[in-house]
N, C-alpha and C positions, 0 to 999 in steps of 0.2 A: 542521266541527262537526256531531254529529249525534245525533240522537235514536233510541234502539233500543226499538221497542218490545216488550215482553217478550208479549205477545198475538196480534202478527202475526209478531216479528225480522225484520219489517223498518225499514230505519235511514230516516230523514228529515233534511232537513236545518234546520238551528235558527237562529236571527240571535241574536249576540252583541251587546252592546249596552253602552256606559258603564264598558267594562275599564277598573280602575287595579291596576296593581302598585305599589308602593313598600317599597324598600330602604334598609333606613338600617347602612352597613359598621363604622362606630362599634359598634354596639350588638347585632349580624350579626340583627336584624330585618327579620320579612317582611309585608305584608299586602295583602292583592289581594280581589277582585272583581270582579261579572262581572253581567250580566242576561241569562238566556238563556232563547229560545219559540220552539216551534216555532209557526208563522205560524197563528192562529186559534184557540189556548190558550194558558191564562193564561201571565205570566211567574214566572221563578222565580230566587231571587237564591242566589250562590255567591260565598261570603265566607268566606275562610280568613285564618290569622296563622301564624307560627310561627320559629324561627331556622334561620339559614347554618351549615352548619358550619365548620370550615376549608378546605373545598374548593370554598367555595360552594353548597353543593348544599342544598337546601331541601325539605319533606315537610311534608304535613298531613293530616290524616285524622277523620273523625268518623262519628256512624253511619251517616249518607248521602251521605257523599263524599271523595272521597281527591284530594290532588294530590302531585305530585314534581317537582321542578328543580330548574336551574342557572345559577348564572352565568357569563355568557365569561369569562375567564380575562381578558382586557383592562378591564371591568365597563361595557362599554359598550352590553351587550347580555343578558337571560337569556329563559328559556322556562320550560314548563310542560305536565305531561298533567293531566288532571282530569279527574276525572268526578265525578256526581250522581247518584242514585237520586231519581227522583218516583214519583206514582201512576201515571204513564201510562208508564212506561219509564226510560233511562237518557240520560242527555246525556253526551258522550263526546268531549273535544277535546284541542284542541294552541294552546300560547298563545307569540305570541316577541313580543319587546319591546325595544325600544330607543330609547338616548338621545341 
């Protein structure tokens, strides 16, 4: 995970903190969450929803942050790119999860 900053470009590295995914196959429902800082500036929260399609595959986006994934094809496992826009830069990750 990393923090780009658009004033210097250079990337830093950020602590992720309090991740939950949850997927519900029923109803092909997403919702996740995230706390992310880079070490000695505030935190900042990333909280997205949105539906699966039939492939699994999942997308969210708003004015300061976008994510996209998928689920394994077995549903024992999915992922995620995401990023954020703050005032100080951009936070830029990769999220995999399993059950």
């Amino acid at each position: 995970f990393a923090q780009d900053s658009p004033r210097t470009g250079v990337a830093q590295a950020a602590v992720v903190d309090n991740g939950q995914l949850s997927i519900q196959f029923g109803s092909r429902d997403f919702t996740t969450q995230l706390q992310l800082q880079v070490p000695g500036t505030s935190t900042h929260q990333f909280v997205a929803s949105g539906k699966l399609d039939s492939e699994g595959m999942f997308r969210a986006s708003g004015t300061d942050q976008s994510l996209a994934g998928a689920v394994a094809f077995d549903t024992q496992s999915a992922g995620y790119l995401f990023q954020k826009a703050v005032d100080s830069g951009i936070f830029k990750g990769i999220t995999l999860w399993s059950r």
